[in-house]
N, C-alpha and C positions, 0 to 999 in steps of 0.2 A: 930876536923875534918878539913883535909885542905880545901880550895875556890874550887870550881868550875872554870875553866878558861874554854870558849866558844873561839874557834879561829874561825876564816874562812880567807881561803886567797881569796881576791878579785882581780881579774885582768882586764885588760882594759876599764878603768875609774869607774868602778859600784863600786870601795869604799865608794863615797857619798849616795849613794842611800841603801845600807847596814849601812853605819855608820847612818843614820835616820831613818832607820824600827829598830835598836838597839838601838837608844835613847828612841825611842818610846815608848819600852816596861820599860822604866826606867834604864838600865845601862850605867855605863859610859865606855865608848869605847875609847880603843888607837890605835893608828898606826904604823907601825913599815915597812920600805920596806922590801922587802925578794925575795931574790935570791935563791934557792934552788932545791933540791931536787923534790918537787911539782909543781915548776916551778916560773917565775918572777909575781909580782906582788905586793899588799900590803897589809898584816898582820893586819889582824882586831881582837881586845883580849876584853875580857869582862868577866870582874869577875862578875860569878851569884850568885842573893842573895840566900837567906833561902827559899826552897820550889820552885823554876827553877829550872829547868832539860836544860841538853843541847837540848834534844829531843824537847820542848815546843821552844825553838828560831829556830829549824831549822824547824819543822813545821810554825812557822810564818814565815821567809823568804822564803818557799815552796809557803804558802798562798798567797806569795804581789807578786810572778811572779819570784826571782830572781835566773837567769840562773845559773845552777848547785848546788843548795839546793836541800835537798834531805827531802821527805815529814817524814822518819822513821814509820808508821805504820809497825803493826803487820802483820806478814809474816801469822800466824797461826791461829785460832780462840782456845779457852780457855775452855774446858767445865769443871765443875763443878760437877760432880755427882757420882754415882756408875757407875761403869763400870759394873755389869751386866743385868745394865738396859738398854740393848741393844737397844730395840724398844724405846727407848727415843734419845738414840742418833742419833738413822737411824732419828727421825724424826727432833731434831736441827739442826744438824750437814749436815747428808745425806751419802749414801756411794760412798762410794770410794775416801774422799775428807781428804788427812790428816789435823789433828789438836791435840789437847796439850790437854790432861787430866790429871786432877788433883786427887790421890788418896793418903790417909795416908801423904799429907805434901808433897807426890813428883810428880815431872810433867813429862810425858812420852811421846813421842811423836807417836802417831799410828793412822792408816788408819779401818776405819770401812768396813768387806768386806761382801757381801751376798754369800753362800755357799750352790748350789745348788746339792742335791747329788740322784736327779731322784724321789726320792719319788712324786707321783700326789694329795696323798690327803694330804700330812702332808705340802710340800712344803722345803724348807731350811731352812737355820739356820745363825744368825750373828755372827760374827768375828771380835776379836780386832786384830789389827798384828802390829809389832812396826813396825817404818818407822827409814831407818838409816841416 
């Protein structure tokens, strides 16, 4: 399997302050200037070991303050169960709030909806609807 390489370009002086929250966590860091594309500044690389994600370094450099890291949490919440155990989802989840269920190995993305159709004494009924 190849490395891992973590970049970030660092501009106007915060390369030291990046290159030490990266030593930090144990990797060793290069520099490179870079003119580019992204724009000027200086090419911070970091091959991560066995078991780092690039996600776990840019949540630390979210944590320590530094300006434009980005935290990467999940957009979506994850649920686990039957989907026609509706009244469990209304009650994790809640309606009308998309999120990611997981059924048979695949993950789908849909909105739990309440479906009012006038009846007084029975009430409505819940609804999956995929979200695009």
């Amino acid at each position: 399997m190849a490395d891992k390489v973590f970049t970030y370009l660092a501009k106007q002086g915060q390369e030291s302050q990046i290159e030490k929250l990266l030593i930090g966590l144990g990797l060793i860091v290069g520099t490179l200037a870079y003119q580019g594309v992204r724009g000027v500044g200086v090419m911070l690389k970091a091959v991560l070991p066995d078991g780092m994600s690039k996600r776990q370094v840019d949540k630390h450099l979210f944590a320590a303050g530094v300006p434009g890291a980005v935290e990467r949490k999940n957009r979506y919440r994850l649920y686990r169960g039957e989907s026609w155990d509706k009244w469990k989802i209304a009650e994790r989840i809640g309606v009308g709030n998309p999120f990611i269920i997981s059924e048979d190995g695949k993950l789908r993305k849909v909105v739990l909806r309440y479906i009012d159709y006038g009846c007084t004494c029975c009430g409505g009924y819940y609804e999956l609807e995929d979200v695009k």
